[in-house]
C-alpha positions as CSV (number, residue, x, y, z in Angstrom):
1,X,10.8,12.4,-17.6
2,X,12.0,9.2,-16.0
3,X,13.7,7.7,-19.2
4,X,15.3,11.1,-19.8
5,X,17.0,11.1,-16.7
6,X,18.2,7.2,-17.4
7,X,19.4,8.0,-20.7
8,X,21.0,11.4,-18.9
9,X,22.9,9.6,-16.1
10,X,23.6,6.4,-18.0
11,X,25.7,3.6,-16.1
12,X,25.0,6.0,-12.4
13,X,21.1,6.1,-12.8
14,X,20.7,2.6,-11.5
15,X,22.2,3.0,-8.3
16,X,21.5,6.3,-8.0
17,X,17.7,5.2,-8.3
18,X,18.4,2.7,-6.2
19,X,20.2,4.4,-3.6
20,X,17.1,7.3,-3.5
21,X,14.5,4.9,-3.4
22,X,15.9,2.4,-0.5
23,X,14.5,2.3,2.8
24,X,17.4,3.9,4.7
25,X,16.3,7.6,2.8
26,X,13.0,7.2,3.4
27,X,13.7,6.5,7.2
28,X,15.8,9.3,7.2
29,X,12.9,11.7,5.3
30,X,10.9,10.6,7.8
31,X,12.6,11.2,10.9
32,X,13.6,14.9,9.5
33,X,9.4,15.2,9.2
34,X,8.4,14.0,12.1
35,X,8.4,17.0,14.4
36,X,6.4,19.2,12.3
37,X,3.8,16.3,11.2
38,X,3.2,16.4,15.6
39,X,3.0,19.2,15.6
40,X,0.2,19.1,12.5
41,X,-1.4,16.1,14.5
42,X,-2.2,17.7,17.5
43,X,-3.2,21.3,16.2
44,X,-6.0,19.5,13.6
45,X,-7.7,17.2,16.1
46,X,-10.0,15.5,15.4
47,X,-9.7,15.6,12.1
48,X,-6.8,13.7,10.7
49,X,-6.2,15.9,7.4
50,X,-3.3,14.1,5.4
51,X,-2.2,15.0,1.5
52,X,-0.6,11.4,-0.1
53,X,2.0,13.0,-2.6
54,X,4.2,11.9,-4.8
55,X,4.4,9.8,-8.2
56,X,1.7,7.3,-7.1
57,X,-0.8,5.3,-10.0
58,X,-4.4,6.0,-9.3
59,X,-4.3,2.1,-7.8
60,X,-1.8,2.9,-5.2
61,X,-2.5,6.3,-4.2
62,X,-6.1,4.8,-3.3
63,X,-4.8,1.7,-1.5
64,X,-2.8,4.3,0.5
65,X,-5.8,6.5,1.6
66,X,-7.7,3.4,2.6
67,X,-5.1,2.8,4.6
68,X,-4.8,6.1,6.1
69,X,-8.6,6.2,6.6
70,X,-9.0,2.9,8.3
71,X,-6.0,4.8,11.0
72,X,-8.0,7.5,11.5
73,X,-10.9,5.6,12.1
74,X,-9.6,2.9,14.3
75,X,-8.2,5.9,16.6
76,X,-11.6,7.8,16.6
77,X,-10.3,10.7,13.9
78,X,-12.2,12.3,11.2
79,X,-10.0,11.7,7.7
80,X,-10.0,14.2,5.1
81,X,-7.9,12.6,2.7
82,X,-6.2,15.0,-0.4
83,X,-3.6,13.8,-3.2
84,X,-1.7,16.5,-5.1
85,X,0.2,13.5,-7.1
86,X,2.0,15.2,-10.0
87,X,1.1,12.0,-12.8
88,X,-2.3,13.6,-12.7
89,X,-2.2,17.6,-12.4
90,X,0.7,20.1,-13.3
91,X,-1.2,22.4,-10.5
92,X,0.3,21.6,-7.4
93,X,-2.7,23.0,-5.6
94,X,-4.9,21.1,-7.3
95,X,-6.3,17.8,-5.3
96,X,-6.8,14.8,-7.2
97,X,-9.2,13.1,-4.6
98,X,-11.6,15.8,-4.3
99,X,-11.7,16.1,-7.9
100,X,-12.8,12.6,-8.6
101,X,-14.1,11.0,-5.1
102,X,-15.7,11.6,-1.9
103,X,-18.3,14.1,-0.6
104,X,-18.8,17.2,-2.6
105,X,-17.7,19.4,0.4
106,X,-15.9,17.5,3.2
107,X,-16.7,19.6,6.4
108,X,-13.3,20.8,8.3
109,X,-12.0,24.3,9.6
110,X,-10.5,26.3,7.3
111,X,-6.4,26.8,7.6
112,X,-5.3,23.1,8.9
113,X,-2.4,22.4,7.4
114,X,-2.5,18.2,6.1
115,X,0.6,16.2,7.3
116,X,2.8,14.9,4.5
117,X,2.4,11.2,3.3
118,X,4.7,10.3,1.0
119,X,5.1,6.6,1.6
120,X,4.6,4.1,4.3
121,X,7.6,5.0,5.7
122,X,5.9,8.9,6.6
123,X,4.1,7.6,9.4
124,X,6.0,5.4,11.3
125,X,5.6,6.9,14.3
126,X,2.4,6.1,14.3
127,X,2.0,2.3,13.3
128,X,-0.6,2.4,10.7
129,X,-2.3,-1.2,10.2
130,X,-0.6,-3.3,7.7
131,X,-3.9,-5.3,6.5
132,X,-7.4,-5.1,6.7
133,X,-9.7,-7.6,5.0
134,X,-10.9,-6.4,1.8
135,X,-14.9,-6.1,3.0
136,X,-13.8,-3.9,5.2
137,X,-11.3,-2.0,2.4
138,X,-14.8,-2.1,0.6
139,X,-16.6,-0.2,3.3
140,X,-13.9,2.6,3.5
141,X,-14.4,3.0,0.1
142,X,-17.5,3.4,-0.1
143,X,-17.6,6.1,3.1
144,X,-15.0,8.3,2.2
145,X,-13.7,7.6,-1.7
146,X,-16.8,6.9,-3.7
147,X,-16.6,8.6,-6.8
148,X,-18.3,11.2,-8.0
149,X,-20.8,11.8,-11.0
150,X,-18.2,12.7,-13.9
151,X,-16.9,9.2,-12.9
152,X,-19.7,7.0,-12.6
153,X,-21.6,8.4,-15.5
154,X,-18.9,7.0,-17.9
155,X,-18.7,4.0,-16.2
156,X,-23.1,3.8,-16.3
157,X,-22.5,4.6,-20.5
158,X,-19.9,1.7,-21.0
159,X,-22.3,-0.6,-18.6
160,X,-25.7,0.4,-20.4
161,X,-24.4,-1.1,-23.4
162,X,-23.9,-4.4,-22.5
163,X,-27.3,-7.2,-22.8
164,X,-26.5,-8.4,-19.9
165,X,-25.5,-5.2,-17.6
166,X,-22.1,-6.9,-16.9
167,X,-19.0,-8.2,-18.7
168,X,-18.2,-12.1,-18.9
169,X,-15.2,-11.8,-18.3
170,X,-12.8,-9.0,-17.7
171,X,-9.0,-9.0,-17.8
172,X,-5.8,-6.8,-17.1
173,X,-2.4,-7.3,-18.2
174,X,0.0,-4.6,-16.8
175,X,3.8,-4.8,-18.6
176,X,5.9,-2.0,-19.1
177,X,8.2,-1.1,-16.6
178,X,6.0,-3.3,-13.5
179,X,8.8,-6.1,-14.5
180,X,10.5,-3.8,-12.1
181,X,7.9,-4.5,-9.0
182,X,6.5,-8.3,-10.6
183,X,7.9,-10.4,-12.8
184,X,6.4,-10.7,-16.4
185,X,3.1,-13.2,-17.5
186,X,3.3,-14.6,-20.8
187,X,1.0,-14.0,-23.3
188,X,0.2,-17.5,-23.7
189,X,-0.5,-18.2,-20.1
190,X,-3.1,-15.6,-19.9
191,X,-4.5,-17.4,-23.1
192,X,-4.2,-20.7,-21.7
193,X,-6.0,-19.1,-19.0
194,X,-8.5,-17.4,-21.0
195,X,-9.2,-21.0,-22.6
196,X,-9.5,-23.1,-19.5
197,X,-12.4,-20.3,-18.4
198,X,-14.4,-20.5,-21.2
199,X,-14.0,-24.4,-21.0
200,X,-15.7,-24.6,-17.6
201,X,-18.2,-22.0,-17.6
202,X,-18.9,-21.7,-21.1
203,X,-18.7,-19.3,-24.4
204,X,-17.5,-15.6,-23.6
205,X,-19.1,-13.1,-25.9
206,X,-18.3,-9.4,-24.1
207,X,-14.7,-9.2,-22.6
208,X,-13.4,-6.4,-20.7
209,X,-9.7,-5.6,-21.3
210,X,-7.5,-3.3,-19.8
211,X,-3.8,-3.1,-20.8
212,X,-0.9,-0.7,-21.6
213,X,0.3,-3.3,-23.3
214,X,-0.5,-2.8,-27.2
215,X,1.0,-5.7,-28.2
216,X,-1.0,-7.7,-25.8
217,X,-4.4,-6.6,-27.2
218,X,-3.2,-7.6,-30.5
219,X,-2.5,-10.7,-29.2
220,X,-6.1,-11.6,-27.9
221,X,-7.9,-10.2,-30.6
222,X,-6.0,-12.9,-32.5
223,X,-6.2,-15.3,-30.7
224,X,-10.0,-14.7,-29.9
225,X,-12.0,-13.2,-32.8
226,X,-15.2,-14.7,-31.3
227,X,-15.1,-12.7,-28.2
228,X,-15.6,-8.7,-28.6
229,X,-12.7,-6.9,-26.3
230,X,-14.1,-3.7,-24.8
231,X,-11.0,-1.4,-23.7
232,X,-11.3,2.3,-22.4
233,X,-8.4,4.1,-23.9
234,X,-8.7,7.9,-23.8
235,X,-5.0,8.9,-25.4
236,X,-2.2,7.1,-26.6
237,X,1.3,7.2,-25.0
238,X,4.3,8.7,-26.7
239,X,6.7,6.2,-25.2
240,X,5.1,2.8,-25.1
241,X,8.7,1.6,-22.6
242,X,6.7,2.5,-19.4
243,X,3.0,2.5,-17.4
244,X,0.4,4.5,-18.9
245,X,-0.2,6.8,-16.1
246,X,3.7,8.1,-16.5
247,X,3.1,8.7,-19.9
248,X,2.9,12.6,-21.7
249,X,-1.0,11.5,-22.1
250,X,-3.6,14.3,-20.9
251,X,-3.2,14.4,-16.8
252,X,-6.8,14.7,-16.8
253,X,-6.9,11.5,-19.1
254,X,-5.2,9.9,-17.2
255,X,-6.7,10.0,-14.0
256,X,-10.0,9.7,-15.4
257,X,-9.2,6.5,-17.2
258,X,-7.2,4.6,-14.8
259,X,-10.7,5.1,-12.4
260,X,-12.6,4.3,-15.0
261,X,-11.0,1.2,-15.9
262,X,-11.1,0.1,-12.0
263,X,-14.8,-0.1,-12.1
264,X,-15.1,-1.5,-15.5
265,X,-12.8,-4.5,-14.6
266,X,-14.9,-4.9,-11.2
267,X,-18.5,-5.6,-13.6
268,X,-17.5,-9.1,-14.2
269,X,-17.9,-12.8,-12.3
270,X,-14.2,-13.5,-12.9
271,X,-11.2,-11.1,-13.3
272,X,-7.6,-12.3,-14.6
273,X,-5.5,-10.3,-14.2
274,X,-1.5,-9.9,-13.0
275,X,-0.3,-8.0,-9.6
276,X,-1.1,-4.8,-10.3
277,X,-2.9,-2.1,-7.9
278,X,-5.1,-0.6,-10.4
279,X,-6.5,-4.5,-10.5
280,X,-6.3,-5.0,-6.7
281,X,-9.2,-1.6,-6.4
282,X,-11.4,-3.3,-8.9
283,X,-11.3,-6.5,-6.5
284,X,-11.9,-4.0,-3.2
285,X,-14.6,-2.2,-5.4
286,X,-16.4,-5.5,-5.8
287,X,-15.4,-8.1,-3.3
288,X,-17.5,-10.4,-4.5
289,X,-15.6,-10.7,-8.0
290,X,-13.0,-13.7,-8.3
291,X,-9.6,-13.1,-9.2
292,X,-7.3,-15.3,-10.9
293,X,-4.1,-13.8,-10.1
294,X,-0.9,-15.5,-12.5
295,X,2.0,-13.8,-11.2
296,X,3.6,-12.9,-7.7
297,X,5.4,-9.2,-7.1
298,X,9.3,-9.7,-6.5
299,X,8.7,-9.8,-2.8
300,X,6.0,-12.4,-2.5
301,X,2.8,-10.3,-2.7
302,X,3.2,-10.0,0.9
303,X,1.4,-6.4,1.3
304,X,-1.9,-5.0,1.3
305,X,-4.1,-5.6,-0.7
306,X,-2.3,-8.4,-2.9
307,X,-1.8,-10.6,0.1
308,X,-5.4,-10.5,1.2
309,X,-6.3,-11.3,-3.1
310,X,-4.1,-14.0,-3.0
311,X,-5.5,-15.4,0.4
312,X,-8.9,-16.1,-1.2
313,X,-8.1,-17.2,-4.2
């Protein structure tokens, strides 16, 4: 959809996109909501019901509802936390977080009416936290995302395979259109990398890769024939030009294997990787993994959760 409309608009879709996406709309959106997201507020006390929209990846739509759950927390509110985000469901009723995480039946009245996030900008008003360290981004997790069964029985199938119960290495490399948000690793560097790992802890033998980059699987498997590569790959894109998760893939695919591929990158000692939310969850899933981080987002990986990454590394 999104390279039909460039291709569409031409020479206008860049600063059209532009012009959409900048900060003075989303202020504006936001102001225009803000009476009727009060007015929500008050009337669902104490529970703090809130529906992340939009066309998020599985990486950032969680990062937001930790976010949004750490608020409600620090203000004595009960979150109930939904996501009807279109890259995952044609079904606009259909809630992507109580599909795959969190309590089987969250408790709340019927008829409360969730306020509208759509981006950071939503809730202003009310001056959600802008960092949180990432034990405590762990702890959230746990309490209110965890996921359920049909998630944690395919990660258990890829786990119970391994000798050792855990990966030696793992490693994501997210290209595509993210040169928009970071700026492109080299294949080489994340060889170099690769090489300077084994060199100071030893031979790798099981490596877990994650990648919409086909190119860059190649790559390894070239460079590496010792080392077996485990991916989880449940489709293939139509249009390799951008992310996986925009892709015509099975919604349900989709969401299944970005989450998937979260927790699979987390069951390692070590995880290279570039900026990239779906990466940053696997490092707030398992805090105690290290992260090698080779690149920087455009504005200085100042935001949560890169920033707090970046701090311990």
């Amino acid at each position: 959809m999104k390279w039909a409309k460039r291709e569409l608009l031409g020479p206008l879709f860049k600063p059209l996109s532009k012009a959409w996406h900048s900060p003075a709309l989303r202020i504006l959106t936001a102001v225009l909501m803000l009476p009727g997201q009060m007015i929500r507020a008050r009337s669902n006390s104490p529970y703090f019901l809130v529906d992340i929209k939009g066309r998020k990846g599985m990486g950032a739509m969680l990062r937001d509802a930790i976010q949004v759950c750490n608020y409600a927390e620090q203000y004595k509110l009960i979150p109930r936390i939904s996501s009807t985000n279109p890259l995952y469901t044609s079904n606009p009723r259909f809630d992507i977080i109580q599909t795959y995480f969190g309590p089987e039946n969250p408790d709340h009245p019927p008829g409360l009416r969730p306020l509208k996030y759509l981006d950071k900008w939503s809730f202003f008003h009310l001056k959600l936290p802008k960092h949180l360290s990432i034990s405590e981004a762990n702890r959230i997790f746990r309490v209110y995302l965890w996921p359920k069964l049909l998630i944690s029985d395919q990660v258990n199938a890829v786990m119970d395979s391994l000798p050792n119960g855990q990966f030696d290495l793992s490693v994501h490399y997210r290209g595509t259109d993210k040169v928009r948000e970071a700026p492109m690793v080299s294949f080489s560097v994340f060889k170099d990398e690769i090489v300077r790992y084994q060199n100071n802890y030893g031979p790798l033998n099981h490596v877990f890769l994650a990648t919409d980059e086909p190119a860059f699987e190649r790559y390894l498997r070239r460079e590496f024939p010792g080392i077996l590569f485990e991916t989880y790959n449940l489709g293939v894109p139509g249009d390799s030009r951008f992310g996986r998760h925009f892709s015509n893939m099975n919604e349900e695919d989709k969401a299944t294997e970005a989450i998937v591929n979260m927790f699979l990158l987390a069951r390692a000692p070590c995880l290279i990787r570039s900026s990239s939310h779906l990466s940053a969850m696997s490092k707030i899933i398992n805090p105690a993994i290290r992260t090698i981080t080779l690149n920087r987002t455009h504005w200085g990986s100042k935001n949560f959760p890169e920033k707090e990454i970046l701090d311990e590394e």
